[in-house]
N, C-alpha and C positions, 0 to 999 in steps of 0.2 A: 504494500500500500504506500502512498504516496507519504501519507502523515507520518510513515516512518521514519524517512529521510531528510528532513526538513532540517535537522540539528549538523547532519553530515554535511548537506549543501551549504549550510553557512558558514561551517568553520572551510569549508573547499574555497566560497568565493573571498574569504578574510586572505587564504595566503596564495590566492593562484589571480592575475589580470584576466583568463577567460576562463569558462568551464563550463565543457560540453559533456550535456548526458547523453548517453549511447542506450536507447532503450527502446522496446515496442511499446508506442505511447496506449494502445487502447482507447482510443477518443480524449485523453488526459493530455495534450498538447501544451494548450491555454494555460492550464496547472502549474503545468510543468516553466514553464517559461516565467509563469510571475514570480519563482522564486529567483529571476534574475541570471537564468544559463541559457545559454546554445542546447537546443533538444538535434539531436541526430536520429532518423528515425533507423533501426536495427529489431530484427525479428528472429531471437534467440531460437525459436524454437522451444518453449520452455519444457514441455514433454516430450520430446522425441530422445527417442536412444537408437535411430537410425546411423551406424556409422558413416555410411557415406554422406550422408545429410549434417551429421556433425564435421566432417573432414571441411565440406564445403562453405560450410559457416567460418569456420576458425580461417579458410584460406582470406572470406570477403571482412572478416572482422580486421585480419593482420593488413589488409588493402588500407582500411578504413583506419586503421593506427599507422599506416605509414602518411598516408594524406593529411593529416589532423596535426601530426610530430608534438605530442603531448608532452610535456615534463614528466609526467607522472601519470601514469594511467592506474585506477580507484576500481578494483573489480568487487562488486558488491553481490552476493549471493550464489548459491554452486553451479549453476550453467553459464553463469558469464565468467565466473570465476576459472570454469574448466577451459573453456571455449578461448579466451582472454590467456592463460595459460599456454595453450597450443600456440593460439597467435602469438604469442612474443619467442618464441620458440624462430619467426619467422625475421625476427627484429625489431623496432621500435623504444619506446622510453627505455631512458636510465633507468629511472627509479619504477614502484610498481607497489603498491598495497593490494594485499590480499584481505579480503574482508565478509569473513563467514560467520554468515546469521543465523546456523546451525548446518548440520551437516549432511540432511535431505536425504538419498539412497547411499550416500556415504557411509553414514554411520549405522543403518540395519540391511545393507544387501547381505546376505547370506548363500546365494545359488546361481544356479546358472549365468545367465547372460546378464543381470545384473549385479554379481559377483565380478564377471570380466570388467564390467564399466568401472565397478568401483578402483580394481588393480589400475587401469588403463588412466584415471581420470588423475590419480595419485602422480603417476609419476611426471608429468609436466607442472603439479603444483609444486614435486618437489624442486623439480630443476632450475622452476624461481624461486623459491623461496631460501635455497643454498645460497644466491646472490648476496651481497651483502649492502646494497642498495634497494632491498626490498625491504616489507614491512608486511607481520602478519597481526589481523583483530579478529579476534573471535568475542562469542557472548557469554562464554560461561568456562570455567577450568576444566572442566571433564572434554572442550572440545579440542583442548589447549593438549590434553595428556592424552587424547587416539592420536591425535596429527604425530606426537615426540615417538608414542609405540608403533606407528607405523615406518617409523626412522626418518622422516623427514628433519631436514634442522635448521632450526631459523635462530637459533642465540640468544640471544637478549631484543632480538626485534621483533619485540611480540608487545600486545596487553591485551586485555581483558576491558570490553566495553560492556558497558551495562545494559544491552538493548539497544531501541533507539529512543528512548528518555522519553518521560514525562513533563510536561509543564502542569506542576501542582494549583496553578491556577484558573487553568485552564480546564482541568479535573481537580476540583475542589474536596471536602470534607463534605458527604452529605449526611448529613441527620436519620438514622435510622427509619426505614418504611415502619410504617403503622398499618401493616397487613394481617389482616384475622387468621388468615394462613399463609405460613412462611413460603417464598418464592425463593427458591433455586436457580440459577441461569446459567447459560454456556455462553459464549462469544470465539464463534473461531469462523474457519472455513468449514462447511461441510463435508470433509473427508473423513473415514477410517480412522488415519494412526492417530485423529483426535479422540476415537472413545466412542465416535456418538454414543455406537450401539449398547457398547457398555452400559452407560447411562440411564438408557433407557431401560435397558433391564431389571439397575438397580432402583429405578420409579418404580418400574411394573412390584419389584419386591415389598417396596416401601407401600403402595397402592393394597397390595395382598394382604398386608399387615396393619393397614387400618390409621396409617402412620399420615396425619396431614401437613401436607405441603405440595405444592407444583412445582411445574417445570416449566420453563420458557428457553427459546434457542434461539437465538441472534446469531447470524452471517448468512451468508450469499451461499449458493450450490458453485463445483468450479467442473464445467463441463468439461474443458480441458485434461483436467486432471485424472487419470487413471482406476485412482481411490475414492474419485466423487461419489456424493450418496446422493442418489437422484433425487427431485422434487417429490414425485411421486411415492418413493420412498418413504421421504420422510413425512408427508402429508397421511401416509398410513399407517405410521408408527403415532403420529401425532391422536391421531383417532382410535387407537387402537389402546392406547396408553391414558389418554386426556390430557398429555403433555401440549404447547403451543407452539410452534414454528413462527417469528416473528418476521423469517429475511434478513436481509440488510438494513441494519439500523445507522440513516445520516448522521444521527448524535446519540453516541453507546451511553449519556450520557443518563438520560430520560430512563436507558434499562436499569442503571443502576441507584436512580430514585424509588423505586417501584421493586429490586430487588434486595432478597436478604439477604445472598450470598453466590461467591464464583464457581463453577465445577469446571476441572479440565483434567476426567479422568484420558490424558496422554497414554495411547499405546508404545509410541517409541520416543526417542529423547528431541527433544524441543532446541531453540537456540535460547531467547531472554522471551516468553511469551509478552504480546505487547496488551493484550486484552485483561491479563493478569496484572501487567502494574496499572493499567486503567484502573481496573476494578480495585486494587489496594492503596488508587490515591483517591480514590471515594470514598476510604473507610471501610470495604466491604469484606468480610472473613473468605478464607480461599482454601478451597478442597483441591488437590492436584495429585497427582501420579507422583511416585517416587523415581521421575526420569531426570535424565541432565537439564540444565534451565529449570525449572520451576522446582527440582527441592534448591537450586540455591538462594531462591527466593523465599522461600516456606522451611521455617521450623516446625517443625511437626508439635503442635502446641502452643504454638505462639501468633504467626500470624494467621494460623490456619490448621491446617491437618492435613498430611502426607498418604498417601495410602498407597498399595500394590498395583501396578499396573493389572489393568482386567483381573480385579479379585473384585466381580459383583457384589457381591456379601459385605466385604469393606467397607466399598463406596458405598453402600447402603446406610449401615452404620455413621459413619462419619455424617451422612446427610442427617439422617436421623437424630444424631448429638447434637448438630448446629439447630436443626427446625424448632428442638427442646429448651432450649436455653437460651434466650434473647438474650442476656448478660453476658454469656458467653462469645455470642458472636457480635455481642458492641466493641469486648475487650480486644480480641482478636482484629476487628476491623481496624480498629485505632491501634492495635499495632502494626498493621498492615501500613497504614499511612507514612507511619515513625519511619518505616526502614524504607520504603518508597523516597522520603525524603532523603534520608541519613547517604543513598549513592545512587539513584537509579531514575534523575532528572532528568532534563533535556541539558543544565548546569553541568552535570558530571559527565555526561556523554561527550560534549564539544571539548571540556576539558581534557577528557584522555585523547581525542584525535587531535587536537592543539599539539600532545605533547608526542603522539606519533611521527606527527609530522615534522615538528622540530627535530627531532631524532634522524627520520631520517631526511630531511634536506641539509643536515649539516654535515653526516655520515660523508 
């Protein structure tokens, strides 16, 4: 999403005279442009694992970095990351940040043909990233320690970003809902490795059990996407359950007036969930998986409660403990907020790429 990047593009235009985004705009052009860059338009391919189709790409990406003659080329998430990769393989920038927002079919391909991708995709990150005019960001330690065990080595030019930040006042502290029964919510993309199904489960259990509270889901379907859960899908989960499918919500804002608490029972590991520090600069308690990204957001007890990936029963539970205890989940929300502030603003974000990049343009 666009409101991810908004912290990154302003610490780019602070130390760079142009800066062009290389992206498939999606009708986002206009957007894009008012934060003040050069939009080039580029159509990753963002699902394809067609090699020939990737070869072809990386040839018209390395065209498109020779024409351009960047200082530094900024690869943001793992297909332009991989792709961006291959291309400088062909020549272009000195310098080059790598900047991974989780680690996508990286960090759980297990088999065949995307077990290959993952070997094939590695070894051009490594080959920049050995550079010593390069620079690697990721969102959380655990993405920090597969990149080292898979032997890659980057040194000391590395950090730890916190996501892409929060403006805490922009997501305010909201006052606990006054709902006669406790509301639940999701906020993601409609895929798989987020849980839906999970989730839904563990309503249907809590529903069995006579236990009140609902469920509401905010985000868009991603047709694109391989893991998508169709419309349909979920419009008869939603009936089937009495859970609510809400869509894409303009201002996640409004959800979390109205909501008493976050769920992202996460199948596999996350980069910095951005929906999660939303909802903990709301003040709202957060139920989440025990994957990378969100437990190191979440103490199990503190801001929230931690549970087992697809352990339905869990997540049951833990919904169940927050529904019961308004007190409980006021404390928790509010310390949800406390550590939203204490590192994981739009403030601390700029700040670590400030010092990225000082690093390496002095390098």
């Amino acid at each position: 999403m666009l409101s991810h990047f908004k912290p990154l593009v302003a610490v780019l235009r602070e130390v760079a005279a142009d800066v062009a985004v290389v992206t498939h705009c999606t009708g986002r052009r206009g957007e894009i442009e008012a934060l003040g860059v050069r939009v080039v338009e580029f159509d990753f391919g963002r699902w394809s694992n067609n090699p020939v189709r990737e070869a072809f790409a990386a040839l018209r990406l390395a065209r498109l970095l020779r024409a351009e003659k960047p200082d530094v080329v900024h690869l943001v998430a793992m297909k332009p990351i991989v792709l961006g990769c291959f291309a400088l393989q062909f020549g272009g920038p000195q310098h080059a940040v790598v900047h991974m927002t989780g680690l996508g079919q990286l960090g759980f391909a297990t088999e065949g043909l995307v077990r290959l991708f993952r070997g094939l995709s590695l070894r051009p990150i490594a080959r920049v990233l050995k550079k010593p005019s390069t620079y690697l960001l990721v969102e959380n330690p655990d993405d920090l320690e597969y990149l080292q065990g898979a032997g890659i080595e980057f040194g000391r030019r590395h950090a730890v970003v916190p996501g892409a930040g929060i403006d805490p006042q922009e997501f305010p502290a909201l006052d606990p809902p006054r709902n006669e029964v406790p509301v639940a919510a999701f906020v993601g993309r409609m895929i798989k490795p987020k849980g839906i199904d999970v989730l839904m489960r563990a309503f249907e259990q809590l529903r069995r059990n006579s236990v009140r509270i609902e469920l509401e889901l905010f985000g868009a379907t991603d047709p694109d996407d391989p893991e998508a859960i169709t419309p349909e899908a979920l419009k008869a989960w939603c009936a089937q359950y009495g859970a609510r499918w809400d869509g894409y919500a303009s201002d996640i804002r409004e959800a979390w007036r109205r909501a008493d608490m976050f769920v992202l029972p996460a199948r596999t590991r996350e980069g910095m969930p951005r929906a999660m520090l939303e909802a903990a600069a709301c003040a709202r308690p957060l139920i989440v998986s025990d994957v990378s990204g969100c437990r190191h957001f979440v103490s199990d007890g503190v801001e929230g409660l931690v549970v087992a990936p697809e352990d339905v029963t869990v997540l049951a539970e833990a919904m169940r403990r927050l529904a019961a205890d308004p007190a409980l989940r006021e404390r928790m929300g509010t310390a949800a907020r406390r550590k939203l502030l204490a590192g994981f603003t739009e403030s601390h974000v700029r700040d670590r790429l400030r010092g990225a990049y000082r690093y390496l343009l002095q390098a």
